[in-house]
N, C-alpha and C positions, 0 to 999 in steps of 0.2 A: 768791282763793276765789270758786267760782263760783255763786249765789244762782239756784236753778230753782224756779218755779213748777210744781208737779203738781197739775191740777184731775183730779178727781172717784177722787183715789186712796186713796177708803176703797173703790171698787167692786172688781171682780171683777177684768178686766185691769187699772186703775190700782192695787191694791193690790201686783200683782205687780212692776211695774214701779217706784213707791214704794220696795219691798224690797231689789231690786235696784240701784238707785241708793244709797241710804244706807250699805248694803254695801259698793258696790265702790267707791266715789266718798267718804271718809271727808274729804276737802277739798272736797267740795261742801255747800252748806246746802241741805237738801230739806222745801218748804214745801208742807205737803198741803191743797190745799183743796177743802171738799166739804161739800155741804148737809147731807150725812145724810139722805136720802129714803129710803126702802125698801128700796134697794136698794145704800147706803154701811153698810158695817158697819166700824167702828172696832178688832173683835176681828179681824178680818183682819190687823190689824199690830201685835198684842201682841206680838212678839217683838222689836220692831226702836223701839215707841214712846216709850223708854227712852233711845236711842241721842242723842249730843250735835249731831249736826247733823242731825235732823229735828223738824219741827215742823207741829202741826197746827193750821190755823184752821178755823173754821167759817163757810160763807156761802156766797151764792147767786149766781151768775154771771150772772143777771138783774138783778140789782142797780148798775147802771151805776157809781153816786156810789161803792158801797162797791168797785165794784172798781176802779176809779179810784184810790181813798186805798188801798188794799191797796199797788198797785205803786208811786203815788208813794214809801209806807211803808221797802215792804220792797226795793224799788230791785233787781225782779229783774235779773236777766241773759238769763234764758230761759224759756219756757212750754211745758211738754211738756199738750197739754188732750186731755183723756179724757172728762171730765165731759158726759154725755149721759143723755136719755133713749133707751134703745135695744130695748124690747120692740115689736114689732110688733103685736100683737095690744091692747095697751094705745093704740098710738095711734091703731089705728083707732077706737077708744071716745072718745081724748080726744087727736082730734090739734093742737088748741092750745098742749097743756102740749109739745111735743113743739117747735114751732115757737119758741117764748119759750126752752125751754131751749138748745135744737140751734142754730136762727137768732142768734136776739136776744143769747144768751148767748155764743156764738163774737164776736160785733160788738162786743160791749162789751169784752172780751179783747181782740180786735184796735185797737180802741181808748185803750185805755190803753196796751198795748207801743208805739202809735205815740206817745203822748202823752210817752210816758218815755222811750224810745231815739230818738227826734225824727231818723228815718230822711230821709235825701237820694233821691230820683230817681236812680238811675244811679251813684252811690255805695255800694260793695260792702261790708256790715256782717259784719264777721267773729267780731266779740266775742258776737254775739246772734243769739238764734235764736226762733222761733214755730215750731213741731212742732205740728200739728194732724193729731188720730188719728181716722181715716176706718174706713169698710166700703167691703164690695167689691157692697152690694147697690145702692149708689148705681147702678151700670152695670145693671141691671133683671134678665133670664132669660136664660139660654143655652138652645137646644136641647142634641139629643144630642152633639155636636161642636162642639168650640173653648173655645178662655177670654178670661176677661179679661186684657187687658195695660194698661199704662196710658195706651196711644192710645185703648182704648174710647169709644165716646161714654157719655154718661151721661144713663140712659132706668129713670129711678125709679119703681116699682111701688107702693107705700105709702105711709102717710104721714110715718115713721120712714124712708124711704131717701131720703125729699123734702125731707125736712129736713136729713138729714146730704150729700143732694147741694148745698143750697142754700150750708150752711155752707162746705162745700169751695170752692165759685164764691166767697164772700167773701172769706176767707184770697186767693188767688190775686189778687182783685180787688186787694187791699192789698199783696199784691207786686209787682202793675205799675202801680199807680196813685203808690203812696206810697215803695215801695221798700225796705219791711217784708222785714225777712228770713225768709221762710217754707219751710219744706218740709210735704210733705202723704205719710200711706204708706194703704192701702187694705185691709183685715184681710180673711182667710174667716172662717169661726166658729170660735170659742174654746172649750176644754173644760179642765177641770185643776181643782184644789183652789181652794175656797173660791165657786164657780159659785153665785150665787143662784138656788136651787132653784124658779124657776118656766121659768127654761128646760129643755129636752128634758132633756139627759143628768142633771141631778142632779135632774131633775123624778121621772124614773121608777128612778132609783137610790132615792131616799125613797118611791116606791110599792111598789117590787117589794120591798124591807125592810118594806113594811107591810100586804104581799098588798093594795093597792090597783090599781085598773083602771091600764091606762097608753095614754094617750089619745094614738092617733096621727093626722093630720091626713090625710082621705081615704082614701087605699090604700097611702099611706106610699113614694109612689114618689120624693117629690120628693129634687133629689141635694143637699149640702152637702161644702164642702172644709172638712177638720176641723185646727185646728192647735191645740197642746199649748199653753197658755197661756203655758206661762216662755221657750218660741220667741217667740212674740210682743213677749215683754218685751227680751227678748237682741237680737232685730231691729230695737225701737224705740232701743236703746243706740247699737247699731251706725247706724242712720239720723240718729239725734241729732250722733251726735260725727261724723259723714264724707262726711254727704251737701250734697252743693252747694246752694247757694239756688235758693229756687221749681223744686226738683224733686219729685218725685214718684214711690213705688215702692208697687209691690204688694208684700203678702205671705202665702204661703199657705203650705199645707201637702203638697200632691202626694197630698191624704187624699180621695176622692172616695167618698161612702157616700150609701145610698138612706137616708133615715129610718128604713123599715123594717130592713134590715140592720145600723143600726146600735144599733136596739134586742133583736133579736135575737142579735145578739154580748154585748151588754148583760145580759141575761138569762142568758146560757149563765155568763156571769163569774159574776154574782151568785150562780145555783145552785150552781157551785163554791164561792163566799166562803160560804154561807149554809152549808153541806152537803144542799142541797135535792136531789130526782132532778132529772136533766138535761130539760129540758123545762117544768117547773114553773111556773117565771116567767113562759113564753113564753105561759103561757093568758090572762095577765092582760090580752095586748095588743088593747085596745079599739078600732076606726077610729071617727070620728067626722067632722064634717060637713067639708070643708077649709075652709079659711080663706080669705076676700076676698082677691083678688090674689095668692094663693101664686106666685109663682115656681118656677118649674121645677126650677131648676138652677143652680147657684153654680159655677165653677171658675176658683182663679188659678193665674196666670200670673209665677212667682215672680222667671222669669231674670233679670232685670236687676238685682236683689236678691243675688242670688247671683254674677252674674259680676261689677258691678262694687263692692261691698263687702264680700264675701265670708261673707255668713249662707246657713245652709243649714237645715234643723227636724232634730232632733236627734232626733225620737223617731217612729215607725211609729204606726198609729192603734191597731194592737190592744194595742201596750207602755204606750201614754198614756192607752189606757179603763183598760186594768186599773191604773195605778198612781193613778187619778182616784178608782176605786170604794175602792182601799184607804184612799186619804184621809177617803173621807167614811166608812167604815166604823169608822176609829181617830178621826172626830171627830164624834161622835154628839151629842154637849153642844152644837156650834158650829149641828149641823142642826135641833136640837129648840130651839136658843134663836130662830134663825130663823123657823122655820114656829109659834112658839109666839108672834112679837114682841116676847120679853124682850129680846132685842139693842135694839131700838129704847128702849123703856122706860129700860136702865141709863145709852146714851149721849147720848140726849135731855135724859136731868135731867143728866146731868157738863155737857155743852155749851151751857144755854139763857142 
């Protein structure tokens, strides 16, 4: 039986990936750990918390000493790490906390997996594995033409891409240094159920449900490749179980949408879901000032993902918006406990 570690899988993509594991893997033990910041909700995996091989701890991947006794503990096998601060706009405010979690926090992980699998130089670890889950902003702006592959150099704009570029050069350091059996994959942006509502798409799904303004950054040009979140999860499965040591893949969605456009398809659903006139929503959309360092332009570059492991994204971006909006529309209790903070409130006092 194989013991994985899943850091930060009360979030948004770890919750999905969490799911999917315990599922499909009934002879794996799936250990969740996760601070519960603002942005881990534990009602993300009421259907599955129940389940006899997953388990959830609480704790902070800053925490050296505790994560050290965690794995000597629990004597994982594998660490699939999600656990990130990942909002851009919050770390230009507070890029520290960003540094300590992203940095400090990936080194103390790699840390103890070397402390516990006590990895050889040049000696090939096939029982164990370090999965460390990247962005694709790490690689900075593309103009109008080309993408990222995973030769790109990596020319970070933020202090959120800086961080998670920093953490990626560690991971890899510890595959050729130590001999750590690492792989690394590279995400576009993620959309689908349970998205914490300060990002774009479920930001202005709970505005335009509240005729509130929907704040786009500049003139809304800027581009994003959009992938359905449980492609995400299906790809980190397939990268887990098949990918060779200290490789590394992109993964995206072949979904390329301006901001703008993709709030105005946004809209047009909603009006339909809502029974609004067609147009309706579309007034609410605000431009506002851009943002420090916005980036241009996001595009991956998936093939090598595709040819040699064989994932593909399984869903078109206007079939994955609209079956996003129906989610959050059939869970209105999960959104208002959210934006209300009772989510934080019930799983703070079960967990202290």
């Amino acid at each position: 039986m194989k013991k994985i570690l899943i850091t930060g899988g009360a979030g948004f993509i770890g919750s999905h990936v969490v799911r999917l594991f315990v599922n499909k893997y009934p002879d794996y033990t799936i250990v969740n750990l996760d601070k519960l910041t603002y942005a881990g909700n534990l009602a993300n995996l009421k259907d599955i918390e129940q389940k006899a091989n997953y388990k959830f701890v609480k704790g902070d991947i800053v925490d050296a000493v505790f994560i050290n006794d965690l794995f000597q503990t629990e004597q994982f096998d594998a660490v699939i790490h999600l656990a990130a601060e990942s909002h851009v706009d919050r770390s230009i405010t507070n890029p520290l906390d960003f540094v300590m979690t992203n940095v400090i926090g990936t080194v103390n992980l790699l840390n103890a997996a070397k402390n516990l699998w006590k990895p050889e130089l040049g000696k090939e670890m096939t029982d164990k594995r370090f999965y460390h889950v990247s962005t694709d902003e790490v690689y900075g702006t593309l103009n109008e033409t080309g993408m990222f592959t995973e030769e790109t150099a990596y020319d970070p704009h933020s202090p959120y891409s800086a961080s998670k570029a920093s953490s990626d050069h560690f991971v890899r350091a510890y595959g050729d240094t130590y001999g750590l059996p690492i792989v690394i994959s590279n995400c576009s942006n993620n959309y689908g159920p349970f998205h914490f509502p300060e990002k774009l798409i479920p930001l202005c799904i709970n505005n335009i449900k509240n005729n509130k303004p929907l704040p786009i950054y500049g003139k809304g040009e800027n581009i994003r490749d959009w992938l359905f979140v449980e492609d995400h999860a299906r790809a980190i499965d397939v990268i887990f179980h098949s990918a060779k040591n200290s490789s590394t893949y992109n993964v995206g969605g072949h979904n390329e949408w301006t901001n703008i456009d993709v709030i105005r398809l946004l809209c047009k659903i909603m009006d339909g879901k809502l029974g609004r006139e067609e147009g309706e929503s579309a007034k609410l959309i605000t431009f506002v000032k851009d943002r420090a360092g916005h980036d241009l332009r996001y595009a991956i570059d998936s093939t090598k993902l595709q040819n040699e492991l064989g994932w593909k994204p399984s869903l078109q971006f206007e079939e994955g918006l609209e079956r996003t909006v129906d989610w959050f529309l059939e869970n209105e209790e999960w959104l208002e406990n959210i934006t209300s903070g009772a989510y934080q409130e019930y799983y703070q006092h079960q967990y202290l």
